[in-house]
C-alpha positions in Angstrom: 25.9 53.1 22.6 23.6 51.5 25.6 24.4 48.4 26.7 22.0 45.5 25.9 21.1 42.9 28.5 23.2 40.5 26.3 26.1 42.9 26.9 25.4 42.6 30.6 24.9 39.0 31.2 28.2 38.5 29.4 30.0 40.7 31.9 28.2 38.8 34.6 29.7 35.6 33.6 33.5 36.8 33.3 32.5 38.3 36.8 31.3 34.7 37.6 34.3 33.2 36.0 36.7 35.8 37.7 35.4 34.8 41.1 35.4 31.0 40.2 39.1 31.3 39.9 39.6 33.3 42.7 38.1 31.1 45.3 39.5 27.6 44.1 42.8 29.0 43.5 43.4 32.2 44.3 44.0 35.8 42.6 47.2 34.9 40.6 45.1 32.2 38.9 43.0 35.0 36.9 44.5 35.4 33.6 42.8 36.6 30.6 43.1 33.2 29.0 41.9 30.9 32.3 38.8 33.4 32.6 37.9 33.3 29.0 37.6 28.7 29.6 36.2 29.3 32.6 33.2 31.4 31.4 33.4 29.4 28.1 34.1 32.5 26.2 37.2 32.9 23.7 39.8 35.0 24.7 39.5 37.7 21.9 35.3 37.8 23.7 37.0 38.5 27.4 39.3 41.2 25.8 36.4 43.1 24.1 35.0 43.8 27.8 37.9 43.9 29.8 41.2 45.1 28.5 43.5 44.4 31.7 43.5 42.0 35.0 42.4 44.8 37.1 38.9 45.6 35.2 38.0 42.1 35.7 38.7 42.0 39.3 37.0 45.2 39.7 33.7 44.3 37.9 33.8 41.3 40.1 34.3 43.1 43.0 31.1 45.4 42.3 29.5 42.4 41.3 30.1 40.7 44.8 29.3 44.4 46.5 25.9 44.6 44.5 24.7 41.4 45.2 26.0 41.9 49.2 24.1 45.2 49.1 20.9 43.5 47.9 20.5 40.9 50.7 21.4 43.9 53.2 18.4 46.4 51.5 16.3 42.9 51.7 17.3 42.7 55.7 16.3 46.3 56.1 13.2 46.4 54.7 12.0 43.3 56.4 13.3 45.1 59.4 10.9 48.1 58.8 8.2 45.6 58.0 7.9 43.8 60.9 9.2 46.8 63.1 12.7 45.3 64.3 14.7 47.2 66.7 17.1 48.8 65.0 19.8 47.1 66.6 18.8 43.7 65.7 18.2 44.3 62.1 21.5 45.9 62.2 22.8 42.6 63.5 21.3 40.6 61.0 22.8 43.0 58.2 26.3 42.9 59.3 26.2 38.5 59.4 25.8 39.3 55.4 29.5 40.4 55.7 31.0 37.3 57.4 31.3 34.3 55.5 29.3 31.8 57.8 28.7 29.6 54.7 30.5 28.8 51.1 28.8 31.4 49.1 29.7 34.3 51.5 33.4 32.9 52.2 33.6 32.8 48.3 32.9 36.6 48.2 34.9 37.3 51.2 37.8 35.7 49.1 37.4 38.2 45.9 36.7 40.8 48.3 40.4 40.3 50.4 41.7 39.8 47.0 40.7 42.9 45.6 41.9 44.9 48.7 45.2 43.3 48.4 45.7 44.0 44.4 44.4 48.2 45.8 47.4 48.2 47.6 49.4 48.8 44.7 46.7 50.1 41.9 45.7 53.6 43.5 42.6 53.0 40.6 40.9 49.5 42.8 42.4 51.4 46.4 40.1 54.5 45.3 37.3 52.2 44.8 38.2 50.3 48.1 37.9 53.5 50.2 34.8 54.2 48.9 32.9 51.5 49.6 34.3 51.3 53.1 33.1 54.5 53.4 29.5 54.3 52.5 29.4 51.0 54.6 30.5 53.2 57.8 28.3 55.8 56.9 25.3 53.5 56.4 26.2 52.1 60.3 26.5 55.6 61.1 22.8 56.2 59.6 21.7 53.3 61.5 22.8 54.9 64.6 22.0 58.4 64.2 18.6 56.7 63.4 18.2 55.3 66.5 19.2 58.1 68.5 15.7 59.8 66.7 13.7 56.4 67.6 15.6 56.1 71.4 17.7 53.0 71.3 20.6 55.3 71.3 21.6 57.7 74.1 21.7 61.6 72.5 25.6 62.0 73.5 26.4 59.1 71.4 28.1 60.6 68.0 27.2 58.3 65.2 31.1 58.3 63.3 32.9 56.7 65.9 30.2 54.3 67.0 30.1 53.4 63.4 33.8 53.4 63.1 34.1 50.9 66.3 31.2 48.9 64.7 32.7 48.4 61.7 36.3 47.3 62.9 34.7 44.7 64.7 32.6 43.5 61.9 35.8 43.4 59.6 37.7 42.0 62.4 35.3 39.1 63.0 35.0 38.3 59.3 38.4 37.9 59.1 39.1 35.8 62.2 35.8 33.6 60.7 37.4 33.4 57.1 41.1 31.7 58.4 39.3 29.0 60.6 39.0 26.6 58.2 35.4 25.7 56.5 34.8 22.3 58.0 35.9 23.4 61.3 34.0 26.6 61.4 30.8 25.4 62.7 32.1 23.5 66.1 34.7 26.4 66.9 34.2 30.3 65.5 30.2 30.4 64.1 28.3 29.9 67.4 29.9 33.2 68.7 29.2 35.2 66.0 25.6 36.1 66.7 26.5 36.7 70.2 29.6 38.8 69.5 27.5 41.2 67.2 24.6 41.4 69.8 27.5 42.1 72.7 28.9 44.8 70.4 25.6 46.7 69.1 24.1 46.5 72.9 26.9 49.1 74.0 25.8 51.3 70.8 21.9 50.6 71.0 21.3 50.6 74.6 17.8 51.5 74.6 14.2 50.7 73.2 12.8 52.2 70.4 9.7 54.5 70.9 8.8 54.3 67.0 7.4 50.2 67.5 6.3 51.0 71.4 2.7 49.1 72.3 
C-alpha cells in the first residue's frame, strides 16, 4: 500500500517528538508512551508506525541525516553557482556537522545518541556505518574533484585525505558539543572556521583552474 503524505507527516512528528525528548532529556527519556504526549498522538497511533524504541530512534536519526544532507546539497550547489573553490565550499559543508547553534547541537544530540544505542543493536550499528561511509566518500569525491580542477596535488590519494578530514570534523564537533551552550561563543566557536580552513589548506593546496580569470 503507498504511503500518503498524511502517513508521512505523522512519522515526521514522532520523529519530531523523538528528538524533542532526546535533547531536553536525553535517550532514556523516549518511551513509547512519552513520545505518543509529546507528538500529541495516543499511544496505540505511535505503535501503528513504530513497533519498538529502536525504529523510532532510527527514523529520527534519518530524519536528522535528511534534513543535514539538504543544507549540505544547498552549500554545494551554491558553491558551483558562484564558482567557490572547492576547498571553501567544502568548509562551509562540514560547519553543517558541528553544532555552532541550538538547532544543530539538538541534532548532534540524536545523532551521539543513536551511535551509542548501535553499539549494542548491530541493526542502528549497520545503519551507522553506512552513513559514515558515504560521508567519507563524499569528502573523498570532493578531493578527487579537486585534484581534476588543481587545488589538489596528483599524489594526494582521496581515502585517506578524506579519512583525516573526517576525524577532525567529528573530532571538533564533539569537542564543540561538551563546551557548554552559553559558553560556546566566547571560548570553542571562533576557532572553528579557522580550524577547518587550517585542515582543508594541507588537502587543497592549490587553485582551481575550472574558475581561473
Amino acid at each position: 500500500m503507498p504511503r500518503t503524505a498524511d502517513h508521512e507527516e505523522r512519522r515526521r512528528q514522532i520523529a519530531d517528538a523523538v528528538s524533542k525528548l532526546i535533547t531536553a532529556h536525553g535517550l532514556d527519556a523516549v518511551t513509547v508512551a512519552r513520545t505518543a504526549a509529546t507528538a500529541g498522538m495516543s499511544v496505540g497511533l505511535v505503535q501503528h508506525y513504530f513497533r519498538t524504541k529502536d525504529e523510532m530512534l532510527l527514523h529520527a536519526f534519518r530524519e536528522i541525516s535528511g534534513s543535514i544532507r539538504a543544507r549540505v546539497d544547498e552549500r554545494i550547489r551554491d558553491g558551483v553557482e558562484h564558482q567557490r573553490p572547492i576547498a571553501r565550499v567544502m568548509a562551509e559543508v562540514m560547519t553543517e556537522y558541528i553544532p555552532l547553534d541550538e538547532a544543530r547541537r539538538a541534532e548532534y544530540r540524536v545523532t551521539r545518541a543513536f551511535a551509542g544505542r548501535a553499539l549494542g543493536a548491530p541493526a542502528l550499528a549497520a545503519v551507522d556505518t553506512e552513513t559514515a561511509r558515504k560521508l567519507r566518500e563524499g569528502i573523498a569525491d570532493a578531493v578527487h574533484n579537486g585534484k581534476e580542477c588543481g587545488e589538489v596535488d596528483e599524489g594526494v590519494e582521496p581515502l585517506p585525505a578524506a579519512l583525516r578530514l573526517a576525524a577532525m570534523m567529528e573530532g571538533l564537533a564533539l569537542q564543540v558539543y561538551r563546551e557548554p551552550e552559553a559558553d560556546a561563543e566566547a571560548t570553542v566557536t571562533p576557532f572553528v572556521a579557522p580550524l577547518l580552513e587550517a585542515e582543508l589548506a594541507v588537502v587543497f593546496t592549490g587553485k582551481c583552474r575550472q574558475y581561473a580569470r
